[in-house]
Residue frames as a rotation matrix with the C-alpha (Angstrom) as fourth column:
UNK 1
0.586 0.810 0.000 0.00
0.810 -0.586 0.000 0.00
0.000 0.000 -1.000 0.00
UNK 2
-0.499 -0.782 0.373 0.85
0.792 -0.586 -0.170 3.52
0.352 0.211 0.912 -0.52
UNK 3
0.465 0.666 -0.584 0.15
0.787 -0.613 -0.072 6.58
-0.405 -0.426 -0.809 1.40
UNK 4
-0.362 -0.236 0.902 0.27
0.650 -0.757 0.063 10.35
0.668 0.609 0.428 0.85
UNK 5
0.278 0.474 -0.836 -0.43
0.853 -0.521 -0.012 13.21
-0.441 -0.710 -0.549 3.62
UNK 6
-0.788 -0.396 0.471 -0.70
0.449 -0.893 0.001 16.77
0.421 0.212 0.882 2.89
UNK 7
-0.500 0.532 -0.683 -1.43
0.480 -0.486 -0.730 19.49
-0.721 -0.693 -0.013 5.57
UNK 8
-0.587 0.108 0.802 -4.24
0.757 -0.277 0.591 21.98
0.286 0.955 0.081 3.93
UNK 9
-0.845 0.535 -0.018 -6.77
-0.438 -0.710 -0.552 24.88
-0.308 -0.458 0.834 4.77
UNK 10
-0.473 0.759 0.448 -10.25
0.805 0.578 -0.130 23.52
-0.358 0.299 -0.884 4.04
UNK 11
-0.697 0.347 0.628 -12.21
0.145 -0.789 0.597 25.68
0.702 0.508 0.499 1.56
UNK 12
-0.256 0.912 0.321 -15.73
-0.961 -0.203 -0.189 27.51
-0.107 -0.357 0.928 2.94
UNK 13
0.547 0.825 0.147 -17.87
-0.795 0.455 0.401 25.23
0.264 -0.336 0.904 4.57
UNK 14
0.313 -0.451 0.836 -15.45
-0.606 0.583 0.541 22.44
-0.731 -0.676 -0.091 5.62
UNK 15
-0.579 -0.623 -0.526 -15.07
-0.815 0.429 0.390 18.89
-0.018 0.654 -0.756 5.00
UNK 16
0.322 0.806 0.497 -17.79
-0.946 0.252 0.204 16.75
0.039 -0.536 0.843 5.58
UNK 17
-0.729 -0.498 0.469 -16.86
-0.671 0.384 -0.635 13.44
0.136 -0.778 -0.614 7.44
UNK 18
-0.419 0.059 -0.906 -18.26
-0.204 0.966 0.158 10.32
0.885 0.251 -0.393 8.02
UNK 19
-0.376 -0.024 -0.926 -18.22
0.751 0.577 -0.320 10.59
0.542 -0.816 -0.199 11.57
UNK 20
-0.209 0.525 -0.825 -18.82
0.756 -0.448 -0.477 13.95
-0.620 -0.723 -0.304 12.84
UNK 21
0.680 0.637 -0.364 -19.73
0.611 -0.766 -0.199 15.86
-0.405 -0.087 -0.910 10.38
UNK 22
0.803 -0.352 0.481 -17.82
0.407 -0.266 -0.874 18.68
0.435 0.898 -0.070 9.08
UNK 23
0.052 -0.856 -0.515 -14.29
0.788 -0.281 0.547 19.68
-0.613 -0.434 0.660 10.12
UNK 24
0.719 -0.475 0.507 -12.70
0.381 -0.341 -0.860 22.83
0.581 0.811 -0.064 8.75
UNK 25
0.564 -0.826 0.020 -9.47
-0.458 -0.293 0.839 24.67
-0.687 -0.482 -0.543 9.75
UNK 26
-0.110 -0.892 -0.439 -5.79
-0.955 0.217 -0.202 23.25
0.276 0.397 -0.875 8.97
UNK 27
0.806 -0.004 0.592 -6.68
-0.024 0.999 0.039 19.38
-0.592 -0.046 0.805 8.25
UNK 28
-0.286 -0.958 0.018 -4.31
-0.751 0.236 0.616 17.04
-0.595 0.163 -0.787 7.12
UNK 29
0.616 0.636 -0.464 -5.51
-0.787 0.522 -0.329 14.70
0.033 0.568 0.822 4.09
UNK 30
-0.439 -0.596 0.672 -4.14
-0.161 0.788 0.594 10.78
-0.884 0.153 -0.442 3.96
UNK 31
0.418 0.389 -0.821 -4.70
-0.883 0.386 -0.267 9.05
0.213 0.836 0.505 0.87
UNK 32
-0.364 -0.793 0.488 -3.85
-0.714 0.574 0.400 5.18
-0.597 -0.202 -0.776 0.73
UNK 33
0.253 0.069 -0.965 -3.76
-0.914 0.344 -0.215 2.92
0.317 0.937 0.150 -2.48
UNK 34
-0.133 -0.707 0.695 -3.37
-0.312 0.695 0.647 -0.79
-0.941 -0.131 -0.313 -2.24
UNK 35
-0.699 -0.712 -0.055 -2.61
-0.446 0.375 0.813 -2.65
-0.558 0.593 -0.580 -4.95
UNK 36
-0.623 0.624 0.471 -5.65
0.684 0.727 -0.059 -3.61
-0.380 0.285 -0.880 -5.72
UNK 37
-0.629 0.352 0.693 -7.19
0.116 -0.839 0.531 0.07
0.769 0.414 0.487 -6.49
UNK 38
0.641 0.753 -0.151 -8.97
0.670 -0.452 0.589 0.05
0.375 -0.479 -0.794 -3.41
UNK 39
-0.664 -0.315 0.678 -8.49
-0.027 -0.896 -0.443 3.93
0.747 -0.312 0.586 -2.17
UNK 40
0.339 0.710 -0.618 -9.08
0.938 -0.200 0.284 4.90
0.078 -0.676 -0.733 1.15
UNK 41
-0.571 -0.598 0.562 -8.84
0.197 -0.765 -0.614 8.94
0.797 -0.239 0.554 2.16
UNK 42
0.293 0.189 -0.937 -9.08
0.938 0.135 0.320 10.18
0.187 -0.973 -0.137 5.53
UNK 43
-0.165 -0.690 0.705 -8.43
0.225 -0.722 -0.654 13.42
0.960 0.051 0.275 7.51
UNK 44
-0.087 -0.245 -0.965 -7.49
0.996 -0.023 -0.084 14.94
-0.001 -0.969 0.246 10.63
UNK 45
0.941 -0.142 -0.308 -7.00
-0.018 -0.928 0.373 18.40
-0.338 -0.345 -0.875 12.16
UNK 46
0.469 -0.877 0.103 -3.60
-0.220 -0.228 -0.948 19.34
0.855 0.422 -0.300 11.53
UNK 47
-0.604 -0.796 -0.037 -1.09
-0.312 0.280 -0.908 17.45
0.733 -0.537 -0.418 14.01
UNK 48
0.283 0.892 0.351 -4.66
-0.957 0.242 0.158 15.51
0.056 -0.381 0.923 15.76
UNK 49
-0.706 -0.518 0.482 -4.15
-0.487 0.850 0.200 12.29
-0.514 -0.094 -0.853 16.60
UNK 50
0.050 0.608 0.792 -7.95
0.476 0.683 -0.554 10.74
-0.878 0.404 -0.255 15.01
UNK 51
-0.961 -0.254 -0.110 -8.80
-0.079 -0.127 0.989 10.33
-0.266 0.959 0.102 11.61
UNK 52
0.175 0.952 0.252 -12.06
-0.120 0.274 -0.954 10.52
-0.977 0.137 0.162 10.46
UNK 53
-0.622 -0.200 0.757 -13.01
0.601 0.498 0.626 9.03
-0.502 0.844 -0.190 7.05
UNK 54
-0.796 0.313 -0.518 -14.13
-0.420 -0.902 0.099 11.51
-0.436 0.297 0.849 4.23
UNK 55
0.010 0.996 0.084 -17.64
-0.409 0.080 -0.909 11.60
-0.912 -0.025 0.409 3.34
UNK 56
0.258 0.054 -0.965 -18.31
-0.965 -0.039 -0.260 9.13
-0.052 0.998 0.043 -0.22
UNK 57
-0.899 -0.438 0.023 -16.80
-0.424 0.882 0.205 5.81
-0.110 0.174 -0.979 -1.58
UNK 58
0.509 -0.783 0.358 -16.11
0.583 0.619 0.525 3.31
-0.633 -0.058 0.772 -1.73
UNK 59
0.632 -0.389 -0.671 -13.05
-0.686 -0.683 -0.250 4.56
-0.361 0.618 -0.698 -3.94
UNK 60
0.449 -0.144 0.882 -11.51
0.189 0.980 0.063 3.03
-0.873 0.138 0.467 -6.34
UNK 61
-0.249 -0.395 -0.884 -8.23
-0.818 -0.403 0.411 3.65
-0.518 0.826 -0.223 -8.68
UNK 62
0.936 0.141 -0.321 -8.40
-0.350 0.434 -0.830 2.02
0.022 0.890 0.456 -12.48
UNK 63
0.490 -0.858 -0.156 -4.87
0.435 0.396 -0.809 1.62
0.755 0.328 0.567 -12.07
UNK 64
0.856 -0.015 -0.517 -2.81
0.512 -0.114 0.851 2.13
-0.072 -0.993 -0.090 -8.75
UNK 65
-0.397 -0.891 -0.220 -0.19
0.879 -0.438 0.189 4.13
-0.265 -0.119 0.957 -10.07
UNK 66
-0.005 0.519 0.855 -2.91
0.497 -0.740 0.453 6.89
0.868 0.427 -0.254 -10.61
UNK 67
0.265 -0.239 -0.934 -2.33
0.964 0.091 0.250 7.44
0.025 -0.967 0.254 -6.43
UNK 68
-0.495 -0.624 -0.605 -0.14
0.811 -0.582 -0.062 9.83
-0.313 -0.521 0.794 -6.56
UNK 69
-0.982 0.051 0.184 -1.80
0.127 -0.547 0.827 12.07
0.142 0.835 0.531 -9.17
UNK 70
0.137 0.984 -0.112 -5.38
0.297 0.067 0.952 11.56
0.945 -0.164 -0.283 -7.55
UNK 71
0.265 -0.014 -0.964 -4.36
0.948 -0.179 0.263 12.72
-0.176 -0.984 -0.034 -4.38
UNK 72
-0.801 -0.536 -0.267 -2.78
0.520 -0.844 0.134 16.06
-0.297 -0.032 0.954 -5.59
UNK 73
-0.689 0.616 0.382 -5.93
0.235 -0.308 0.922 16.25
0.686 0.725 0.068 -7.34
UNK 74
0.473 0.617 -0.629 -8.18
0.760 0.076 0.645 16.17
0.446 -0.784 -0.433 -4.20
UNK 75
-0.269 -0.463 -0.845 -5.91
0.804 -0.590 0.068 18.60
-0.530 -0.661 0.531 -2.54
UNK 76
-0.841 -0.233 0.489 -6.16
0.522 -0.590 0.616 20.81
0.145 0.773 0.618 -5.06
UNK 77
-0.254 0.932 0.257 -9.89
0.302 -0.176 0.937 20.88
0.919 0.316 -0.237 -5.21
UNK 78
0.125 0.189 -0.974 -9.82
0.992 -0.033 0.121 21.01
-0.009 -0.981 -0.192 -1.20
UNK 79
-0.248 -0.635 -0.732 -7.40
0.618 -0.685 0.385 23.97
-0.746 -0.357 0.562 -0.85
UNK 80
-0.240 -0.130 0.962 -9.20
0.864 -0.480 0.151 25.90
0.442 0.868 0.227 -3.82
UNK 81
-0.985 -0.035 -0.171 -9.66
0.085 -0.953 -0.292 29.48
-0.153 -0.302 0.941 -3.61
UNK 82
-0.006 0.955 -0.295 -12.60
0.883 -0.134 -0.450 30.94
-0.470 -0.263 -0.843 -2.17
UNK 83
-0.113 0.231 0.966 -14.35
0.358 -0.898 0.256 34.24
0.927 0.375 0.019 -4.32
């Protein structure tokens, strides 16, 4: 399996969460790929010890070397600018 973390700001309105609900502030995204294309992502507060699992899924890459490139993509879209 492969992982990926990157700290971010969460855009307006948050993240919405699995467990409680939305988080926003400085979260910290995981991605993790196994070999099989199953994707899990998760996030945290920045430097939090729980994870909560992001709202959606199952996920699922076509091809597990798409990982890296599907995480930056999610960040991206997280951390976009707000009008």
């Amino acid at each position: 399996m492969s992982d990926r973390y990157t700290v971010f700001t969460a855009p307006r309105g948050g993240v919405m969460t699995r467990e409680v609900g939305v988080i926003t502030g400085e979260l910290e995204l995981h991605t993790g790929a196994a070999e099989d294309g199953t994707l899990t992502m998760r996030i945290r507060y920045a430097g939090a010890a729980e994870w909560y699992t992001v709202d959606g899924g199952p996920y699922r890459l076509h091809d597990p070397r798409d990982h890296e490139v599907l995480h930056e993509i999610v960040v991206n879209l997280l951390h976009r600018p707000q009008p």
